[in-house]
Every structure is written in C-alpha cells, then in structure tokens.
C-alpha positions in Angstrom: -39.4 39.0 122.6 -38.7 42.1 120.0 -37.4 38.9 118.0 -40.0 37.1 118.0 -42.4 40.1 117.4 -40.8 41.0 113.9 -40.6 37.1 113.1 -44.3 37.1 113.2 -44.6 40.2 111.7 -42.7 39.0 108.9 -44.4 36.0 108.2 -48.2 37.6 108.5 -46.9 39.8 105.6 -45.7 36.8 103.6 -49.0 35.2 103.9 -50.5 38.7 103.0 -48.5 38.8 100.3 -48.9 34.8 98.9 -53.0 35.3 99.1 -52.9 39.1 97.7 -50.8 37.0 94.8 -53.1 33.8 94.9 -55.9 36.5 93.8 -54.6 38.2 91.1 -53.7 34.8 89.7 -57.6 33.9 89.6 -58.2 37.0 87.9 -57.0 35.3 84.9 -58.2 31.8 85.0 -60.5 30.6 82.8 -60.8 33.5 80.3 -60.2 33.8 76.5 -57.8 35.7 74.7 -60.2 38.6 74.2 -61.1 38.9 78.0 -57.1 38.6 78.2 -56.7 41.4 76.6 -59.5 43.6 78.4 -57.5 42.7 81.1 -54.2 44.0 80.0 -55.8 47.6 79.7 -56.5 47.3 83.3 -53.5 46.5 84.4 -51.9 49.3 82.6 -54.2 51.3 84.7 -52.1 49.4 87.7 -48.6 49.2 86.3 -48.4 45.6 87.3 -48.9 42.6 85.1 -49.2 38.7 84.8 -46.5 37.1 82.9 -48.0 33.4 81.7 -44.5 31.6 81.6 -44.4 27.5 80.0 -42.5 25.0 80.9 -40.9 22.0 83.1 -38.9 24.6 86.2 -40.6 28.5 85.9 -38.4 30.8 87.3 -40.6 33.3 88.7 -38.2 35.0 90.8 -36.2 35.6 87.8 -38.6 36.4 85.0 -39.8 39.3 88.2 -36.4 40.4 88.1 -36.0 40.8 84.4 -39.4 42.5 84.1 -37.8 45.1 87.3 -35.0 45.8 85.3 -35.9 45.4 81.7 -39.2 47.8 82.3 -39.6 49.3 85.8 -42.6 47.3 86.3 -44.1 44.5 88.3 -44.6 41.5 87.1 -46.7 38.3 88.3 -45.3 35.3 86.7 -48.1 32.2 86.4 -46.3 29.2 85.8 -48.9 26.8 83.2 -46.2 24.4 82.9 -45.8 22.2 80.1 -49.5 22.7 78.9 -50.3 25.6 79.5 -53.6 27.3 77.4 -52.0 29.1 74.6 -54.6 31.6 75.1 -52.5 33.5 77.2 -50.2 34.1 74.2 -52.1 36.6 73.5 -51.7 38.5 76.8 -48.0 38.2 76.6 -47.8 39.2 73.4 -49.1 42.3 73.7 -48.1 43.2 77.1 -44.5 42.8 75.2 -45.5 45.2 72.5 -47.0 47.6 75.1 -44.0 47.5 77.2 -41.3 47.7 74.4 -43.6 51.1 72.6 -43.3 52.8 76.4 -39.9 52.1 77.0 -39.2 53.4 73.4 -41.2 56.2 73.8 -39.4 57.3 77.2 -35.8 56.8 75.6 -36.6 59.5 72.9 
C-alpha cells in the first residue's frame, strides 16, 4: 500500500512539474525580440531561464545539465526544431552574455 502511495505521489508531482513547465513555455510564445528581452530581466529576478534550442533531436535534459554545471542555474530548454523564430536569438544571446559577465564577476 505504502508502495503504491509514493507511486502516486510521484507521479502527481511529475504532472505538477510538466504543467508548471508547459506555463513558463507560454510565457514566451508569440513575442518579439524586445519583449524577449524584458523578459530576461525577469527571469534574472528568478534565477531560472528559457533556453530556445534548434534543431532535428533537442536534448533538453542535457542542455539543463550543462546550464547546472556550467552556471548554477536553471534552465528551461524550448525545443523550436528546425524552424524555429530566430527572434529568440536574441534572448539567448544575451542570457549568454549575462551569464558569462556573472560567472566572471564571481571568479574574481
């Protein structure tokens, strides 16, 4: 029974977690490069970003990871596959420079 308890338990927080994730996601849709970056200053506030990643086979378990260990933060990967809106360059682009200037300024 205790087994089956935590089983549910589990998977209620994996659906918590996949909609909590489903709504940041639609935070983002739709905008232009200048809401992109109004954007990025709030998640700064939040320490946790989106991450628009191109291509055929996103790894979004693995571009996580290498935000986790690269820059201590979390990261939201949004797979636009092959034709993906280059608007959200923009957003990567600077959350890259933002990233890079705070990791060098806590290495000094």
């Amino acid at each position: 029974m205790a087994l089956l308890i935590a089983s549910e338990l589990i998977m209620s927080y994996k659906s918590f977690q996949e909609i909590d994730r489903k709504n940041f996601i639609k935070s983002y849709n739709d905008k232009d490069c200048d809401e992109l970056l109004e954007r990025l200053e709030f998640d700064k506030t939040q320490n946790k970003f989106a991450y628009f990643a191109y291509g055929l086979a996103v790894n979004s378990e693995g571009i996580k990871k290498d935000f986790k260990k690269e820059y201590n933060v979390d990261v939201v990967a949004i797979g636009k596959g092959c034709f993906g809106s280059g608007e959200n360059h923009c957003y990567n682009t600077a959350l890259i420079d933002f990233l890079d200037s705070k990791n060098k300024r806590h290495s000094q």
